[in-house]
C-alpha positions as CSV (number, residue, x, y, z in Angstrom):
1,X,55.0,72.0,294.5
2,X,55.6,68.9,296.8
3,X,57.2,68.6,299.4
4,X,60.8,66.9,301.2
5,X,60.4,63.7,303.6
6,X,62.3,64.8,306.5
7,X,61.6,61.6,308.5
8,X,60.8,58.3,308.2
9,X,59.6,55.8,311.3
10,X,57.9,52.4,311.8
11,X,56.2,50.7,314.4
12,X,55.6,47.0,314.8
13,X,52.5,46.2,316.7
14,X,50.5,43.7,317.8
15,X,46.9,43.3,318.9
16,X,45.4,40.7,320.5
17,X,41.5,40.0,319.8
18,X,39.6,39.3,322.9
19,X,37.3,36.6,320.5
20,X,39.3,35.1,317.4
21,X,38.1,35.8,314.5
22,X,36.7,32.9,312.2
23,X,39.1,30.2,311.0
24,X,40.8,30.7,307.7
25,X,42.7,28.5,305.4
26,X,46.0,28.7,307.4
27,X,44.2,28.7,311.2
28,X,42.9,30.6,313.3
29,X,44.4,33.7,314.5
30,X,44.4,34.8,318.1
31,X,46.5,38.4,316.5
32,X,47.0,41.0,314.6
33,X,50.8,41.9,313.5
34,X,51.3,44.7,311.3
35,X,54.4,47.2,310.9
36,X,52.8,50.9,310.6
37,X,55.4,53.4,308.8
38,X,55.0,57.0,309.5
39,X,56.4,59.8,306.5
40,X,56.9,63.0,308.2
41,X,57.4,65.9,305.0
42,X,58.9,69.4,305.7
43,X,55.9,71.0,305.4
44,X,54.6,68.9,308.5
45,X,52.2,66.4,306.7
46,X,52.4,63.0,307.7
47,X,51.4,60.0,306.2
48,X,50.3,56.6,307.5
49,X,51.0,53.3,305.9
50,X,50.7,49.3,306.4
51,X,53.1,46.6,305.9
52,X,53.0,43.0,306.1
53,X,55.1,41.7,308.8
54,X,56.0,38.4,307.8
55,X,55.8,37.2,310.6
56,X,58.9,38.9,311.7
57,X,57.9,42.5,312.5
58,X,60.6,43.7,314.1
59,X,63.5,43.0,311.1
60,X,61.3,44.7,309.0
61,X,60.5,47.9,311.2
62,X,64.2,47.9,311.3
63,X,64.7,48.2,307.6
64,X,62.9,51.1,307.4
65,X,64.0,52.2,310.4
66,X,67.8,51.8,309.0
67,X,68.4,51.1,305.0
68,X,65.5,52.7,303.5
69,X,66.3,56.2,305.2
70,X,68.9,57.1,302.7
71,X,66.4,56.1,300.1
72,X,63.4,58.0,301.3
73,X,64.4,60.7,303.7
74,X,65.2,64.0,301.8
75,X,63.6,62.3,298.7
76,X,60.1,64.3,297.2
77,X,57.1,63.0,298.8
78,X,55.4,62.6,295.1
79,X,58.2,60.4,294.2
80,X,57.2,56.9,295.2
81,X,57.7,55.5,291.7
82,X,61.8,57.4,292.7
83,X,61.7,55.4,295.8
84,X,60.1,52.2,294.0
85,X,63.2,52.2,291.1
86,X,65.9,52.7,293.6
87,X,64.7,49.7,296.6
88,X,64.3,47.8,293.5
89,X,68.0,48.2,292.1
90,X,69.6,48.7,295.2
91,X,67.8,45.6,297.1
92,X,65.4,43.6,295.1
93,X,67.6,41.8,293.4
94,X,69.8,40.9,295.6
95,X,70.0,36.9,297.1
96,X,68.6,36.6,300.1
97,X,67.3,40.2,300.9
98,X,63.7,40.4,298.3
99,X,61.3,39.5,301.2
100,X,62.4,42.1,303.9
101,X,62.5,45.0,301.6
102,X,59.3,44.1,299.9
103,X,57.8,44.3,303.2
104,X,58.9,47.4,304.1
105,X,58.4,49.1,300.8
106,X,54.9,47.9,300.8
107,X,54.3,50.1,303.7
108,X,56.7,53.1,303.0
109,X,54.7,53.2,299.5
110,X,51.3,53.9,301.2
111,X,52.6,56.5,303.3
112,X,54.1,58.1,300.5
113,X,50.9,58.2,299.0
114,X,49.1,58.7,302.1
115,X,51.5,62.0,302.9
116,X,51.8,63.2,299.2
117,X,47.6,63.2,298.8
118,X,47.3,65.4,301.8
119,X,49.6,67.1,300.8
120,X,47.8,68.7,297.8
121,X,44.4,67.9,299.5
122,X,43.3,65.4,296.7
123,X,42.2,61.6,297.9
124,X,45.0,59.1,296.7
125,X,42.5,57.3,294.3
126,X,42.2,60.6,292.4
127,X,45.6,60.9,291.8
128,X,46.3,57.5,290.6
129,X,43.0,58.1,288.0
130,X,40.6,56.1,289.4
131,X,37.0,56.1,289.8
132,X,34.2,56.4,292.9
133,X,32.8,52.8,291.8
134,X,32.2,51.2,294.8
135,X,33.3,47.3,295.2
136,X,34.4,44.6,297.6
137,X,37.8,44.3,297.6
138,X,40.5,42.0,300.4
139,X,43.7,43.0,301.6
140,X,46.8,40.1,302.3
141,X,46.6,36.9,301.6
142,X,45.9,35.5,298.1
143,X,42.1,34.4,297.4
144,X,43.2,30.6,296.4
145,X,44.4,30.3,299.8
146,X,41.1,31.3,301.5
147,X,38.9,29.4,299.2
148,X,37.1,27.3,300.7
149,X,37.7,23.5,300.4
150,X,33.8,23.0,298.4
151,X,35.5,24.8,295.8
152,X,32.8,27.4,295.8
153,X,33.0,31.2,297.0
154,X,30.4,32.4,299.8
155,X,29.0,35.7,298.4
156,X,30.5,37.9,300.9
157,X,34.0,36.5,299.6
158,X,36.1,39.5,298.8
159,X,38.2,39.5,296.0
160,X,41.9,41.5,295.1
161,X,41.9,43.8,292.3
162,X,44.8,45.5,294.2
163,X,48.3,44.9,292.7
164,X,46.7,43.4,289.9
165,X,47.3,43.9,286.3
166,X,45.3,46.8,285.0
167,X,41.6,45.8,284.2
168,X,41.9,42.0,285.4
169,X,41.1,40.8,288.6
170,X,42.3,37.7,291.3
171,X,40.0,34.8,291.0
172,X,42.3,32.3,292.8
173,X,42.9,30.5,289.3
174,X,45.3,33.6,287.9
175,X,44.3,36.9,286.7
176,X,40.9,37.3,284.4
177,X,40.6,39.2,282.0
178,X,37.6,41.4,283.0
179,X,35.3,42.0,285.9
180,X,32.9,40.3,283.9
181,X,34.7,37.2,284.0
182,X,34.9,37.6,288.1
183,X,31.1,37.8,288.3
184,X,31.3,34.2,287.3
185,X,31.4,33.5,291.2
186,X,27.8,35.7,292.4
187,X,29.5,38.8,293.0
188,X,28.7,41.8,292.5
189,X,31.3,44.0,290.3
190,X,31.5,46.9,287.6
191,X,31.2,46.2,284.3
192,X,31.3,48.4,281.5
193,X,28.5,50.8,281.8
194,X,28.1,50.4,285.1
């Protein structure tokens, strides 16, 4: 038995790095934005999640802070594909107002998932059926955009396989077809029997 969201909060935040990081494609950074969400459930779990800021933070901390409440509070925390539908009809299509709420769902969808696999004490990958292989992955921005301008991947280059179809992985030129196919570059990942 799950359990009811009873709140719903986000947090805009920035931190600044005492040395840059390296430059990447689009410069070089001298912060960190993100928009945390907190889930609070009845029960008292809370979960944590992440969401882009697009470089306006505080509009989308203020969507969840604001619209999304009548969406998510009061909603089963195991019901992010629920919370998913609805943002999607009531929102997603509409002109002008994708990008916010994409944003913001991004992060509310983690904490679901964050809050609903403490909930029944099982890590998230478990529930979503996946496997302890261990690989490289990246977070953000899309691996074309970080490639470098040799045209050739360094080895540490991480690569997305999250948000990507099922079984097919980023490799800057679209989506291929199997992990195979992403070794092309030097990197180590799982094939089948691996």
């Amino acid at each position: 038995m799950a359990t009811e969201v009873v709140a719903l909060e986000a947090f805009p935040v920035t931190a600044e790095f005492d040395t840059p990081p390296d430059p990447l494609s689009l410069g070089t950074a001298s912060r960190r934005d993100i928009v945390l969400v907190k889930v609070t459930c009845a029960d008292g779990t809370v979960g944590w999640g992440e969401a882009f800021h697009g470089h306006a933070g505080s509009a989308v901390a203020e969507i969840v802070r604001t619209t999304m409440q009548e969406v998510v509070v009061g909603r089963d925390v195991g019901d992010s594909a629920g919370v998913n539908a609805e943002t999607d009809e009531r929102f997603l299509s509409g002109a002008g107002m994708a990008g916010g709420f994409s944003l913001a769902l991004s992060g509310i969808d983690l904490a679901l998932w964050d809050a609903y696999g403490k909930h029944l004490g099982q890590p998230v990958h478990r529930l979503l059926g996946g496997a302890t292989t261990r690989f490289q992955t990246y977070a953000g921005a899309s691996p074309s955009a970080s490639r470098p301008r040799s045209g050739s991947w360094p080895r540490s280059a991480p690569w997305s396989i999250a948000a990507s179809p099922p079984g097919r992985c980023g490799s800057g030129n679209g989506w291929t077809t199997t992990w195979r196919d992403c070794a092309r570059c030097g990197m180590p990942f799982p094939t089948s029997g691996s």
